[in-house]
VOKE-128466 format. One line per field, with one value per residue (C-alpha): residue in three letters; residue number from 1; y, z, x. Coordinates in nm, 3 decimals. Layout:
N
code: ALA	... $
pos: NUM	... $
py: Y	... $
pz: Z	... $
px: X	... $
// end
This chain:
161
code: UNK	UNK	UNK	UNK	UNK	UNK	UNK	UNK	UNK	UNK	UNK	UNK	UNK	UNK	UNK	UNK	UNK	UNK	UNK	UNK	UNK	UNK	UNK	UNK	UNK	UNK	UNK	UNK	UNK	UNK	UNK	UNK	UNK	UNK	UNK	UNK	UNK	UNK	UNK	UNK	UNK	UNK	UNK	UNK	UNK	UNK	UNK	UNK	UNK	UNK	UNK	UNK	UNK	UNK	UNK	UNK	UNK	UNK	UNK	UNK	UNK	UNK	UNK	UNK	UNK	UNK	UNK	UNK	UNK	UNK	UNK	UNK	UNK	UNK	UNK	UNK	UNK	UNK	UNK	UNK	UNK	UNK	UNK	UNK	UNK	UNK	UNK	UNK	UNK	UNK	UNK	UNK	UNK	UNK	UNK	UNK	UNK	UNK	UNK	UNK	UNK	UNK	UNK	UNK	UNK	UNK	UNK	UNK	UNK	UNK	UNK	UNK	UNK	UNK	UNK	UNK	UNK	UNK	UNK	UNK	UNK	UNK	UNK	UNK	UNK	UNK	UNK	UNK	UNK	UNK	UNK	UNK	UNK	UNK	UNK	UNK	UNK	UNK	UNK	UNK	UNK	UNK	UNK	UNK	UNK	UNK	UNK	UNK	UNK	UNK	UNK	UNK	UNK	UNK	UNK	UNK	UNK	UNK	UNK	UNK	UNK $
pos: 1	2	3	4	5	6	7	8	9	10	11	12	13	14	15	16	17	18	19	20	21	22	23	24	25	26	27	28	29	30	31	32	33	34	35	36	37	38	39	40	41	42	43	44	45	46	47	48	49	50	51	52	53	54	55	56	57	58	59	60	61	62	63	64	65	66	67	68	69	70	71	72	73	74	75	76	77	78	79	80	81	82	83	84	85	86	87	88	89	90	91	92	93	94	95	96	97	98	99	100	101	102	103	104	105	106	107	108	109	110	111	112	113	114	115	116	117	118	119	120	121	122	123	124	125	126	127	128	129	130	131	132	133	134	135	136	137	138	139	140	141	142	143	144	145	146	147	148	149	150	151	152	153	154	155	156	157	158	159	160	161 $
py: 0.396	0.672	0.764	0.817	1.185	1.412	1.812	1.940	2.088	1.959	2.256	2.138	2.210	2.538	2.643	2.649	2.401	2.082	2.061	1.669	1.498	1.211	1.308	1.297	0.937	0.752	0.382	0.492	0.744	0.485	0.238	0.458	0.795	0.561	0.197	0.208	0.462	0.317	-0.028	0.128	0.317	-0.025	-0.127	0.130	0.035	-0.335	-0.243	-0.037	-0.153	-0.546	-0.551	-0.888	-1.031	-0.881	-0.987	-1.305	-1.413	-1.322	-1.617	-1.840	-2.046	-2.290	-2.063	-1.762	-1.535	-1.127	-0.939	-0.791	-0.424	-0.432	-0.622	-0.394	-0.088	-0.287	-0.317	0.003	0.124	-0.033	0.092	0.458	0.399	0.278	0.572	0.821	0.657	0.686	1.025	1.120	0.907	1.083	1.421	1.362	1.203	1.453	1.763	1.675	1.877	1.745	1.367	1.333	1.372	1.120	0.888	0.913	0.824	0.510	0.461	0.437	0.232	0.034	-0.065	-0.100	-0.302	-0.582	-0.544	-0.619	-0.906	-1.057	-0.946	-1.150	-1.418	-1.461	-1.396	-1.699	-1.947	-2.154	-2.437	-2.180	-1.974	-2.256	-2.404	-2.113	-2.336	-2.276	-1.899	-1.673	-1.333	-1.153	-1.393	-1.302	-0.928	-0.891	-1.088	-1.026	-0.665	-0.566	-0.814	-0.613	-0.304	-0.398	-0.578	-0.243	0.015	-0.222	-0.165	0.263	0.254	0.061	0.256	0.050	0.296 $
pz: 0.947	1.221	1.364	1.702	1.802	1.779	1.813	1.468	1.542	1.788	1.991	1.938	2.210	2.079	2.098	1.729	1.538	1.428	1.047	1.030	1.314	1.166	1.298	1.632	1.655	1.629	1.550	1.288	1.078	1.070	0.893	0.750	0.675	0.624	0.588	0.287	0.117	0.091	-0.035	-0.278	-0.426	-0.435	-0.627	-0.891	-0.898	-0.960	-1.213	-1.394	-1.417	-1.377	-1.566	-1.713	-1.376	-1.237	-1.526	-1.536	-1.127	-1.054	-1.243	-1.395	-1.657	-1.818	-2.136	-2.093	-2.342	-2.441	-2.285	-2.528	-2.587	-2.387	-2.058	-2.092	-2.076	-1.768	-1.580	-1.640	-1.545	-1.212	-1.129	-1.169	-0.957	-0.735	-0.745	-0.727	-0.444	-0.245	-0.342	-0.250	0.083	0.190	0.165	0.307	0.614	0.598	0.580	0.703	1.018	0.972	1.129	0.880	0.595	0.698	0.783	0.436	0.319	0.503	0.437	0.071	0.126	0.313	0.029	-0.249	0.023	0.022	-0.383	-0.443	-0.217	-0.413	-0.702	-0.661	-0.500	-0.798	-1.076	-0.823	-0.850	-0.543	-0.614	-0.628	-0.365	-0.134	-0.201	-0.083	-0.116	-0.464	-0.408	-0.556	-0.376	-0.631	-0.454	-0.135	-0.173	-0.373	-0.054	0.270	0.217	0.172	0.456	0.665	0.593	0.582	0.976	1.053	0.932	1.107	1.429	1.323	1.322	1.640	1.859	1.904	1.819 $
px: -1.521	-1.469	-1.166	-1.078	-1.149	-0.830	-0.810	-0.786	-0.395	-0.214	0.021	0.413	0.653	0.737	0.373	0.312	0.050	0.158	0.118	0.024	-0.134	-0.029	0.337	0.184	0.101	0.436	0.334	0.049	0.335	0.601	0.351	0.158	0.373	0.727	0.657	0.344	0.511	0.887	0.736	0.536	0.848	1.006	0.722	0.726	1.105	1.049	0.786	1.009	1.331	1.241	0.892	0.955	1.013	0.714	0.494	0.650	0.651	0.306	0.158	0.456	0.429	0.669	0.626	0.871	0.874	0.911	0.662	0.420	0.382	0.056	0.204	0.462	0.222	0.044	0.316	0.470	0.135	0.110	0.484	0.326	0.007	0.287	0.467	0.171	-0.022	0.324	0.317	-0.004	0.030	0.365	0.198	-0.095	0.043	0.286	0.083	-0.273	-0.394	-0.752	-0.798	-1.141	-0.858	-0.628	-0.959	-1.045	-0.762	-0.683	-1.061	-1.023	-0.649	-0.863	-1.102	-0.792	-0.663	-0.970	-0.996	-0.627	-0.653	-0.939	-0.824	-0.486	-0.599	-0.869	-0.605	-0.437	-0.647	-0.736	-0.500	-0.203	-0.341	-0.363	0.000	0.203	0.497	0.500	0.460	0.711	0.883	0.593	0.357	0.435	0.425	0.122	-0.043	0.135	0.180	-0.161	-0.295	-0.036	-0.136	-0.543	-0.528	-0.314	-0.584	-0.826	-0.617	-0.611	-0.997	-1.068	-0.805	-0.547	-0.321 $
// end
């Protein structure tokens, strides 16, 4: 996926370089640079301090029970990927100058994008997947979020903004 063209710096109004020319594009670094990265903190938040509810939401059962050491360590897990791909994504939007940075980086967003989507709508199952009714607020993050952010690096890559 190519990005559009952009200088390399970008001059500021005082004459100096920009340091991210990510900051430059307005729409793009409030979803990108603001939006991605304050959801994913939430996530590591819900994964830490609520891990039963997160383990337990995503799929429910009638069966409720104490999460065992190793859904614990899953979960826990996922909070920190949370926590280090928001990170990682507020400093690089943040502190690129190079567009063929921040293209690789909503490249590769782009790809965990399409494998958490199959990935959750596999662990799913079609007959939950398809009755969204039943869907729970764990449901409907773990889908709509990175749909959201997948048509919106779609929209990055072919100019739109």
């Amino acid at each position: 996926m190519l990005l559009s063209p952009l200088p390399s710096s970008i001059p500021s109004s005082s004459g100096s370089v920009s340091a991210s020319i990510m900051a430059q594009s307005t729409i793009p670094y409030c979803i990108f640079g603001v939006l991605e990265p304050t959801l994913q903190i939430l996530g590591f938040a819900v994964a830490s301090f609520t891990p039963h509810y997160l383990a337990h939401t995503q799929t429910p059962t009638t069966i409720s029970h104490t999460l065992l050491p190793s859904e614990k360590i899953i979960t826990y897990q996922l909070g920190n990927l949370f926590l280090l791909i928001a990170i990682f994504g507020l400093s690089i939007m943040n502190s690129a100058s190079d567009p063929a940075v921040i293209s690789t980086y909503l490249s590769a967003l782009w790809w965990g994008d399409l494998g958490h989507i199959g990935v959750t709508a596999w662990g799913m199952g079609s007959q939950r997947l398809l009755n969204v009714r039943e869907w729970t607020l764990i449901n409907w993050t773990t889908m709509s979020f990175p749909i959201f952010f997948f048509t919106m690096r779609n929209l990055y890559f072919f100019g739109a903004f």
